[in-house]
Structure formats: structure tokens, C-alpha cells
C-alpha positions as CSV (number, residue, x, y, z in Angstrom):
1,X,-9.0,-14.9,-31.6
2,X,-9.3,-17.6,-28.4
3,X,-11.9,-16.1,-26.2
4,X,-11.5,-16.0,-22.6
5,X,-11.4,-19.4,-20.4
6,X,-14.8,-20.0,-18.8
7,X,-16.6,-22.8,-16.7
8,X,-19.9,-24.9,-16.9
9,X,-21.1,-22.5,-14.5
10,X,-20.3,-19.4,-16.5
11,X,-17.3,-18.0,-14.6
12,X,-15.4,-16.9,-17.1
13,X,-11.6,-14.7,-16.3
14,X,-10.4,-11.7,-17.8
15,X,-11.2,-7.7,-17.4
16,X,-13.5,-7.4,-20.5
17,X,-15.9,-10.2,-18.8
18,X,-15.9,-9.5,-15.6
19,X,-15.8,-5.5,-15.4
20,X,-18.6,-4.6,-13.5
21,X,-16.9,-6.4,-10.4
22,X,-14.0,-5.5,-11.1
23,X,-14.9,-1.7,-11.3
24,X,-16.7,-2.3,-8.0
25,X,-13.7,-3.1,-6.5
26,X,-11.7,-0.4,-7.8
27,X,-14.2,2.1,-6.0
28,X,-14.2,0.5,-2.9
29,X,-10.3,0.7,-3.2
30,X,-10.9,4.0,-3.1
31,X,-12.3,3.9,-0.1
32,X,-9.9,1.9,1.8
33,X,-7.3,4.4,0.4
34,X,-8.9,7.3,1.5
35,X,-8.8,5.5,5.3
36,X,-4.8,5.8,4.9
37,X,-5.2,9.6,3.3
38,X,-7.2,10.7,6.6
39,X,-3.9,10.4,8.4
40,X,-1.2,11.5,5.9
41,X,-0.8,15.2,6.6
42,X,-3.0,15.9,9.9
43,X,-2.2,12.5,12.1
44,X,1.5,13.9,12.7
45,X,0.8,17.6,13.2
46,X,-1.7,16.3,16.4
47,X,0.7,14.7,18.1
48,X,3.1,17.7,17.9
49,X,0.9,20.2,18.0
50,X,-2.2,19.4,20.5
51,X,-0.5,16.6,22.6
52,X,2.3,18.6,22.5
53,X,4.9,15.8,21.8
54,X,8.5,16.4,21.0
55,X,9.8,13.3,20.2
56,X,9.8,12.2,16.8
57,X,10.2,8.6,17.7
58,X,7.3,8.9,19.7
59,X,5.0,10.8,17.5
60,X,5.8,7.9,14.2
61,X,4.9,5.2,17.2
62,X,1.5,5.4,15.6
63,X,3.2,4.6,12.2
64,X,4.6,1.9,13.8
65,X,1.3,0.2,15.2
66,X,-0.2,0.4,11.7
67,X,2.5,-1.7,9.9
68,X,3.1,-4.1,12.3
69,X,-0.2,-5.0,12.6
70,X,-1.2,-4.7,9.0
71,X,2.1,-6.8,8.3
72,X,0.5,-9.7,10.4
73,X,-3.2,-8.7,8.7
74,X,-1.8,-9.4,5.3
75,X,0.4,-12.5,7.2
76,X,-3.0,-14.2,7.3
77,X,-5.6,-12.2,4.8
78,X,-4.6,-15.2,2.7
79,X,-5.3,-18.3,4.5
80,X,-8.4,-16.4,5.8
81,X,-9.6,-16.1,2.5
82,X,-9.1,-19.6,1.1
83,X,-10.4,-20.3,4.3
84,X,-13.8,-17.9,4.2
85,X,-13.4,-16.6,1.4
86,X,-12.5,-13.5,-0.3
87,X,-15.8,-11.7,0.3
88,X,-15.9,-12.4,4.3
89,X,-12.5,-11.2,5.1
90,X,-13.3,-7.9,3.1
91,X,-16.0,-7.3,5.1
92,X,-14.7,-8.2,8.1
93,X,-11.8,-5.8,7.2
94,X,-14.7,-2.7,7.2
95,X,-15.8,-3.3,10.4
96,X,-12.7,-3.5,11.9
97,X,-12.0,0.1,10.4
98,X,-15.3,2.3,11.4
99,X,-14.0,2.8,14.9
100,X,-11.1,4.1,13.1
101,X,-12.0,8.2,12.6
102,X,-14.6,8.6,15.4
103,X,-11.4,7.3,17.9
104,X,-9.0,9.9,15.8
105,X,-12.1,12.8,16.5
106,X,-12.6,11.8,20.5
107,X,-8.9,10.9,21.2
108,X,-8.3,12.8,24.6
109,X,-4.6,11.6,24.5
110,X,-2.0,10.3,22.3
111,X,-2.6,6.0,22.8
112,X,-5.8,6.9,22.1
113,X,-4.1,7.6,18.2
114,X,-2.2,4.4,18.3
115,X,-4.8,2.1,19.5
116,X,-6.8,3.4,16.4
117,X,-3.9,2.8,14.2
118,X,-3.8,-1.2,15.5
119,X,-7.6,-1.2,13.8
120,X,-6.7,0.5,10.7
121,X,-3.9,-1.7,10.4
122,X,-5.6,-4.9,10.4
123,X,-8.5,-3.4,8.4
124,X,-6.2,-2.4,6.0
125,X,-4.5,-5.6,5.6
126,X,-7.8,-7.8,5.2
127,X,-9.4,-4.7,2.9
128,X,-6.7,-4.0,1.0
129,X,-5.0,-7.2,0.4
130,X,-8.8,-8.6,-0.9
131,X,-9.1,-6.4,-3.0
132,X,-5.8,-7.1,-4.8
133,X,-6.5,-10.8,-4.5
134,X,-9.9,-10.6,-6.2
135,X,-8.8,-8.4,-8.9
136,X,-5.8,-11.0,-9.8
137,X,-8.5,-13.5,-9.5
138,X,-11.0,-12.2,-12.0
139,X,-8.6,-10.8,-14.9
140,X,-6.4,-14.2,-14.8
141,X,-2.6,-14.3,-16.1
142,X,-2.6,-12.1,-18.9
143,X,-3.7,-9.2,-17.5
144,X,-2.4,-9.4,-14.0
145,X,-0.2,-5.8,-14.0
146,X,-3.1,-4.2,-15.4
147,X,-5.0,-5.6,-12.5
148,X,-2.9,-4.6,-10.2
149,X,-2.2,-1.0,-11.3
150,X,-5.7,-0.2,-11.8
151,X,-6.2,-1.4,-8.0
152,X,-3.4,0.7,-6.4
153,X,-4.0,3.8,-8.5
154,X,-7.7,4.1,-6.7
155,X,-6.4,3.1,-4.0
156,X,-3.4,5.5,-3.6
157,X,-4.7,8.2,-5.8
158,X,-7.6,8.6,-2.8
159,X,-4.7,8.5,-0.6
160,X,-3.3,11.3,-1.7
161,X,-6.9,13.8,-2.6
162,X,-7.6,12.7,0.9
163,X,-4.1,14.0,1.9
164,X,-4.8,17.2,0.1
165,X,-8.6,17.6,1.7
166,X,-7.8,17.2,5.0
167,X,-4.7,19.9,4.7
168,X,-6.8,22.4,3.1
169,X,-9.6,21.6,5.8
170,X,-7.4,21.6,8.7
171,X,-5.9,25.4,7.5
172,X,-9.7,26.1,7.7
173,X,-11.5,24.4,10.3
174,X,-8.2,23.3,12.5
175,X,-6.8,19.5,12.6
176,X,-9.7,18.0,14.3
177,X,-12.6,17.0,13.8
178,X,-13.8,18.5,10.6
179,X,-11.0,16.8,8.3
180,X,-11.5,13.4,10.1
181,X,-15.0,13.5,8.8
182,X,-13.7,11.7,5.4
183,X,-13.0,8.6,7.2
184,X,-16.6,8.5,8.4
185,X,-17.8,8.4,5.0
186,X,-15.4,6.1,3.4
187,X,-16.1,3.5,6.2
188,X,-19.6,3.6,6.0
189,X,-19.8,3.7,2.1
190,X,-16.9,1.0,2.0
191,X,-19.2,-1.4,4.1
192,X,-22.3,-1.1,2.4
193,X,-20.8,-1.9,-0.9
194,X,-19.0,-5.0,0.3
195,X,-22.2,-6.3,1.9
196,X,-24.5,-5.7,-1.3
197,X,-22.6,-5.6,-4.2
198,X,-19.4,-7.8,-4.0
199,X,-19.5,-11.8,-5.5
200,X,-16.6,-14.0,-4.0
201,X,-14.4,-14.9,-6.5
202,X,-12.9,-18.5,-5.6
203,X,-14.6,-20.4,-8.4
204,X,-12.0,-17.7,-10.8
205,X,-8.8,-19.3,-8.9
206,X,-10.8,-23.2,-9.3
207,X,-10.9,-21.9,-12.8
208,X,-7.6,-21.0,-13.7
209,X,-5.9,-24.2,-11.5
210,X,-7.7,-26.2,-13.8
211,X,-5.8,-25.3,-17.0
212,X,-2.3,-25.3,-15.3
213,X,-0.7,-28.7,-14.3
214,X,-1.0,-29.6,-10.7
215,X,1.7,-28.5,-8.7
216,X,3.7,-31.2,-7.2
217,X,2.2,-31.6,-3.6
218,X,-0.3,-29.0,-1.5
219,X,2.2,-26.8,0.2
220,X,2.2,-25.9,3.9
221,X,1.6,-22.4,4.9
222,X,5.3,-22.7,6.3
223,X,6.8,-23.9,3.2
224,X,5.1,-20.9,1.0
225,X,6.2,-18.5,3.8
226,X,10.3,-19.9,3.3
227,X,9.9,-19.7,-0.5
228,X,8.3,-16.8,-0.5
229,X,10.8,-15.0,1.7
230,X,14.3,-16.1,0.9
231,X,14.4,-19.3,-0.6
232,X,12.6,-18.5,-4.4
233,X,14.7,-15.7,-5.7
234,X,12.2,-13.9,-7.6
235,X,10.0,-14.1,-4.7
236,X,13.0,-13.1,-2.5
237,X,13.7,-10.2,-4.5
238,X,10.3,-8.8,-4.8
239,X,10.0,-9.4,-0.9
240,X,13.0,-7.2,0.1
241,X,12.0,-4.4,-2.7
242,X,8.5,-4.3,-0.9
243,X,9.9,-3.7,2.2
244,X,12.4,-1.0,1.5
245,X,9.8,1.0,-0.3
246,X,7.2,0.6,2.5
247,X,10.0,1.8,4.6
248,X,10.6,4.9,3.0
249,X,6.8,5.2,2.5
250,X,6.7,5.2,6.4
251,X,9.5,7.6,7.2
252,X,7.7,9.9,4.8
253,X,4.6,9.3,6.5
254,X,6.2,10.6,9.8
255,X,8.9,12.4,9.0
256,X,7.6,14.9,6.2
257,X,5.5,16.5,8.0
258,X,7.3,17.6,10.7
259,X,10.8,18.4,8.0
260,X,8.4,20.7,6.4
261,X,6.8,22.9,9.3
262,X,9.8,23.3,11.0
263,X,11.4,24.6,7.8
264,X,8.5,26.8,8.0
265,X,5.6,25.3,5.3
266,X,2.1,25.9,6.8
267,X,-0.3,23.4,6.7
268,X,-2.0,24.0,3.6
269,X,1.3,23.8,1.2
270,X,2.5,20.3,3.5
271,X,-0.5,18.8,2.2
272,X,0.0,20.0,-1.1
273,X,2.9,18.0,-1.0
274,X,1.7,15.0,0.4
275,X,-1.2,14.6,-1.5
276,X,1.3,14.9,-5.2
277,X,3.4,11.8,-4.1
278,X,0.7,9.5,-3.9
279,X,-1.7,10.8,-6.5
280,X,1.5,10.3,-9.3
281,X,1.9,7.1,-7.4
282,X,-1.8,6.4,-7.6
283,X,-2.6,7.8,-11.8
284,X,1.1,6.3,-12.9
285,X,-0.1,2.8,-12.2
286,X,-2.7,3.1,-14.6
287,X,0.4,3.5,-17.0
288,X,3.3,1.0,-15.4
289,X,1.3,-2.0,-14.4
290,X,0.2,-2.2,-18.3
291,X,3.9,-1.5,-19.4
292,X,5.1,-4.3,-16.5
293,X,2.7,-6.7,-18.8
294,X,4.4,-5.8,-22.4
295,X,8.1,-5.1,-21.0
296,X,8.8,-7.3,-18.1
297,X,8.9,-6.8,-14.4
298,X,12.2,-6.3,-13.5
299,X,13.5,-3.3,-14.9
300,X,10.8,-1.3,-13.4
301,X,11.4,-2.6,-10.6
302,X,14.7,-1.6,-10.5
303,X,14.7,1.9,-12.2
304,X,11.6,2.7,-9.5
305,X,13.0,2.1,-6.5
306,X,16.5,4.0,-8.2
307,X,13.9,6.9,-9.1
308,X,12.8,6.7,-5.6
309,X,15.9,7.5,-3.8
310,X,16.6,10.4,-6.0
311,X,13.4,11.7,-4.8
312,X,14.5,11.3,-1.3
313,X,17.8,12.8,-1.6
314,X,16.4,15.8,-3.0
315,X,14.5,16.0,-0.8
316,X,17.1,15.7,2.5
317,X,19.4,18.3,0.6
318,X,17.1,21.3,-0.5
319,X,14.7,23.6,1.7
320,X,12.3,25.3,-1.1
321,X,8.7,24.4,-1.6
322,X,9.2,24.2,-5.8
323,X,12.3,21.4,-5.2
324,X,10.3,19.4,-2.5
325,X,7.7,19.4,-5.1
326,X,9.8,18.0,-7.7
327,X,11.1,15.5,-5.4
328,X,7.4,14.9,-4.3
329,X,7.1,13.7,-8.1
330,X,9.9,11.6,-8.7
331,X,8.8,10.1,-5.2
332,X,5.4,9.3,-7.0
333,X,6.9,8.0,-10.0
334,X,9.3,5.5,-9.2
335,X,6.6,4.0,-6.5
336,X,4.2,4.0,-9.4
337,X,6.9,1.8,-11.3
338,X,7.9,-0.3,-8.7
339,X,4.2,-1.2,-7.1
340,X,2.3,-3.0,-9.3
341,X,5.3,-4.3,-11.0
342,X,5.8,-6.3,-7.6
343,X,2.5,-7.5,-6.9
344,X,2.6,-9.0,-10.5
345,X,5.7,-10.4,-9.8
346,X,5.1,-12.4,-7.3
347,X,1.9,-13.4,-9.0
348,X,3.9,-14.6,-11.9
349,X,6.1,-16.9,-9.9
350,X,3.3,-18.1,-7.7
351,X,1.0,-21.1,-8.5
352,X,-2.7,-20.6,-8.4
353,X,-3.3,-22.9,-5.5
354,X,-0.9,-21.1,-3.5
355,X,-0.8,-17.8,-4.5
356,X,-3.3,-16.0,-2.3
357,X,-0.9,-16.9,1.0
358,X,2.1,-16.2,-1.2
359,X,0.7,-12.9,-2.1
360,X,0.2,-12.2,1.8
361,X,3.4,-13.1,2.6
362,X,4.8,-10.8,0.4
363,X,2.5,-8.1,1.4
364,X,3.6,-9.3,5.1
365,X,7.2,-8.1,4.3
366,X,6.2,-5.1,2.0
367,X,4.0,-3.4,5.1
368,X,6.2,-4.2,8.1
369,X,8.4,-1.5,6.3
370,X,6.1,0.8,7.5
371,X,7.1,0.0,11.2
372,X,10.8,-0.4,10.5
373,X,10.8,3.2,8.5
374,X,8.9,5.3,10.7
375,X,11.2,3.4,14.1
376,X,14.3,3.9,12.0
377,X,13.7,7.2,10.4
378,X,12.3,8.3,14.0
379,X,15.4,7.3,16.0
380,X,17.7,8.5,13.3
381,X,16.0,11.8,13.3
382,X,15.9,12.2,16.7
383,X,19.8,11.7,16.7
384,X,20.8,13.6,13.8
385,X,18.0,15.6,12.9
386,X,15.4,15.2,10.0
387,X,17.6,15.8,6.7
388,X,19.7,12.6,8.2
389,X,17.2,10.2,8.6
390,X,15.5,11.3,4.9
391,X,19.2,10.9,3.3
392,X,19.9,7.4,5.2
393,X,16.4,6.2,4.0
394,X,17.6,7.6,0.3
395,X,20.9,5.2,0.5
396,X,19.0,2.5,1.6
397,X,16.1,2.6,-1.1
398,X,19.3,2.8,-3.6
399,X,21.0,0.0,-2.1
400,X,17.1,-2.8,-2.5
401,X,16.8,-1.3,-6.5
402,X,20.6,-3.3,-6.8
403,X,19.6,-6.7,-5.1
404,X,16.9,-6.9,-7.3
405,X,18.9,-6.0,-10.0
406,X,21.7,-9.0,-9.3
407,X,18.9,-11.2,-7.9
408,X,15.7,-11.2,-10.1
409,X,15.5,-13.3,-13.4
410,X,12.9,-12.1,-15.8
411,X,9.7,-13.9,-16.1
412,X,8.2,-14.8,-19.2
């Protein structure tokens, strides 16, 4: 048995050597999670019930702050990070986000929601995406799904307990501020870690370049962002994927809320149901990013984001609590297939030297589906009503699983 590649220096890659960072980062996943989980049930309900707003367009325009700027976070997380390093952008990525909850808590009006949301985007996408990158980084090639699911199961599984908290706080104590209080903790617990405990982990990726063959030239920023995009068409495929399921990750984030009160949920049971979505998301990682290892990429890919719409045409057709639920589930599972399946994806059609920017790019399309979702699903709603925009969104989810399924070739 070949044991794991290591340096002079004794940087050596893979999860059995490096598991005490790697677990570190896991937690403080957690915490950036649970920054996204602070909003998923409460966020909505204050706009339409304290600042009184009607329009659904209006009220998912915080949506819409958070993934555009998060999109152009992750845009450049990755040259950042060659750049500073892995460590620095992680930490900058805290500060930006402990503003965040005190500015939801004080908020006398509406912008003051958005203009939070334009920090939690950017900390988001320089948190987030570092700790993805430094987990690829420290486990190398063979264990990259694993990697990947163990990151987005803390990170999504705190998404959705958060979700669940702050519902069964807000039928106690009211939306604001008692719920909000998570985020104060998660930021400031977040921080410290990052500042005492975390290692950068660029000597990993020096590592790893040095047993693969040199690519043929150092590629431009510009020329990673066309092959990442449209002109690879693995990377192409994985691209477009990302986005539709960020898009109908936003229009849930927006839209649910409000489908379910006005059919007459209380608060308590909507955040029952938007904490099980991401918590199957979140523990079905821990499962599908190992299977994505052993059985291939593609195929998960494309039965996740099929799963997906299923969920969200069950949901746009029934009213009762027990079938949102199940829909809920199916929601959660074919995210949980399709997630880390893509991050590993792209990883696995990426060179080392490049793979941090192409990650970002990636991660760039994937989270500007958040904007286009909650706009889209907002307008379309607003139109047509909510069942509309949750059945479009279903079509459309459908419609991504069969590009990649004509598109993608199988990476071995």
C-alpha cells in the first residue's frame, strides 16, 4: 500500500493526514452556514409582515443582493487566494459578515435588509468558497467528493437547524431580535477560529502540481473564465447545472415562505419545512460525495437535478403540510446528489495551477442563480401567483439535468 504523497517539508495530502484541519474547517463551515440559516425562514416574513411589503419582487430583492454579490465574491475568492492566500481571504470573509445580524436586529426599514445582504454575500463567497478550496487542497485527487460532501453537509446541515431555530424562536419570541442572535454567535466564533486555528494550505496545491505534468502555458484569468464557462464541456455543463440549482435554491428562499403562510402554515411548521430541505441536503452529502468518488459524477448529477424538479412540482401542485414535506425531502436529496458531485467535477477537469480561479468561476455561475431565481420566481409570482413561479422553476430544473446529460462525458 503507497502511502500518501508528502514534501521535504512534511506537507503531506489526503484526509487521514491532515484531519485535524480538515475537521477545523468543517466546523467553521458550520458556521458560515448557519449565517445563510439566520435568514431562511424569518428574513422573508419581515419584509411582509413588519415593513409591510406586498410585493414579492420586492421582498426576494434581498435575495437578489446576496447572489449577485456573492457571484462576484466567488468571481474573485480565487485569484485572491493564490494571490493572499487561502487563510487571508477566509478571514477577511468573517469580518465582512459581523455587521451582518446586528444590521438585520436594528434595520428600521427594508434597504437596511438588502444592504446587509450585499455583506453576507461577499462574506459568503470569500468564507465559503475557502473553505471548499482548502479542503480540495488538503485531501488531494482521490478523495476530492468526499471533501467536498463533508464541507457542504456542515455547511448546509447548519443551514437548515438554523432555519428550524429561528422558526421555533420567532413563534416564541416574535421575528426580531431574539432569533437573529445565532448570527452573532456564528460570526464571532467563526472569526476567532480562523485567526487561531487555521494553517494556509498552498504548499498542498505546490504539492500536488509537482507530481502532475506541467500544463502547457500559465493561463490568464480570462482564458480559465471562457473554458470554464462554455468552452470545456464538462466545465460547461457543471456551470449551467450550478446555476439552475442555485436558482431554484433562491426562488425557494423567497418564495416558500410566503406559498406557505398564505396557504395558512404558521411560522413554526414553515420552518419545519425549511430547515428538512437543507438538513437532507446537508447529512446526504456525507453519503453522495463518497458515491460521486466510486461511481462517477455524471449520473448524479443528472438524476439530482431530475429529483429536484419532482420536489418542486410537488410542491406547486399540492397544499397539505405532509406532501410539502415529502417534496421538502426529495428537494434535499437530489441537491445532496447534485452538489458535491459538481464541485468535484469541475475539480476533476481542472489542473492544479488553475483550479482555485476555475473553481470560482464555477461557483460565480452556480450563486448568481440565487439573483436570477428569486428576480424570476418574484416577477413570475407576482404575475401568476406563487404555484406558477414554483412549477416554471420545476420545468426549468428538469430541462439543466438533460444538458448535462447530452453534454457531460464521464471522468475517469
Amino acid at each position: 500500500m503507497t502511502s500518501a504523497p508528502h514534501s521535504e517539508t512534511g506537507t503531506r495530502l489526503g484526509l487521514k493526514e491532515n484531519w485535524q484541519q480538515f475537521s477545523l474547517l468543517v466546523l467553521i463551515n458550520a458556521f458560515v452556514g448557519g449565517m445563510v440559516g439566520i435568514e431562511r425562514t424569518v428574513v422573508p416574513l419581515i419584509g411582509s409582515e413588519q415593513f409591510h411589503i406586498e410585493s414579492t419582487t420586492l421582498i426576494s430583492s434581498f435575495i437578489i443582493s446576496f447572489g449577485v454579490v456573492k457571484a462576484l465574491a466567488n468571481l474573485v475568492s480565487g485569484q485572491l487566494a493564490d494571490s493572499w492566500g487561502r487563510k487571508s481571504v477566509l478571514i477577511t470573509g468573517w469580518l465582512l459578515g459581523l455587521p451582518v445580524p446586528l444590521m438585520i436586529i436594528a434595520a428600521p426599514s427594508w434597504g437596511w435588509i438588502v444592504a446587509a445582504n450585499v455583506l453576507l454575500g461577499l462574506s459568503q463567497g470569500f468564507a465559503w468558497s475557502m473553505t471548499v478550496i482548502m479542503k480540495v487542497d488538503l485531501v488531494g485527487p482521490k478523495g476530492r467528493g468526499l471533501a467536498v460532501g463533508l464541507n457542504e453537509f456542515a455547511g448546509y446541515f447548519a443551514v437548515g437547524v438554523t432555519a428550524f431555530l429561528t422558526g421555533y424562536l420567532a413563534s416564541s419570541y416574535g421575528l426580531r431580535p431574539v432569533p437573529i442572535y445565532l448570527g452573532v454567535f456564528y460570526a464571532i466564533a467563526g472569526l476567532s477560529l480562523s485567526i487561531l486555528a487555521v494553517r494556509d494550505t498552498r504548499q498542498h496545491v505546490r504539492l500536488e502540481a509537482s507530481g502532475l505534468a506541467k500544463p502547457p502555458s500559465q493561463l490568464s484569468f480570462r482564458e480559465v473564465f471562457a473554458l470554464t464557462s462554455f468552452k470545456d464541456r464538462n466545465l460547461f455543463a457543471a456551470s449551467q447545472a450550478g446555476l439552475i440549482n442555485n436558482l431554484n435554491d433562491g426562488m425557494s428562499w423567497g418564495i416558500f415562505p410566503l406559498y406557505f403562510t398564505a396557504l395558512g402554515l404558521g411560522v413554526e411548521r414553515v420552518g419545519i419545512l425549511k430547515a428538512v430541505y437543507p438538513m437532507v441536503w446537508g447529512v446526504g452529502q456525507t453519503i453522495t460525495g463518497p458515491l460521486s468518488d466510486r461511481w462517477g459524477r455524471k449520473g448524479l448529477i443528472v438524476g439530482g437535478m431530475w429529483v429536484q424538479a419532482a420536489g418542486l412540482v410537488l410542491t406547486g401542485l399540492t397544499g397539505q403540510f405532509a406532501w410539502w414535506f415529502v417534496a421538502s425531502v426529495l428537494l434535499g436529496l437530489g441537491t445532496a446528489m447534485v452538489y458535491p458531485s459538481l464541485i468535484a467535477a469541475v475539480s476533476d477537469a481542472s489542473h492544479p495551477s488553475w483550479r482555485a480561479r476555475s473553481l470560482s468561476v464555477y461557483r460565480f455561475w452556480r450563486d448568481l442563480g440565487y439573483a436570477i431565481g428569486a428576480l424570476s420566481a418574484g416577477l413570475i409570482a407576482d404575475r401568476f401567483g406563487f404555484a406558477a413561479a414554483i412549477l416554471a422553476i420545476g420545468a426549468l430544473t428538469f430541462l439543466s439535468g438533460a444538458i448535462v446529460a447530452v453534454a457531460m462525458k464521464e471522468h475517469h
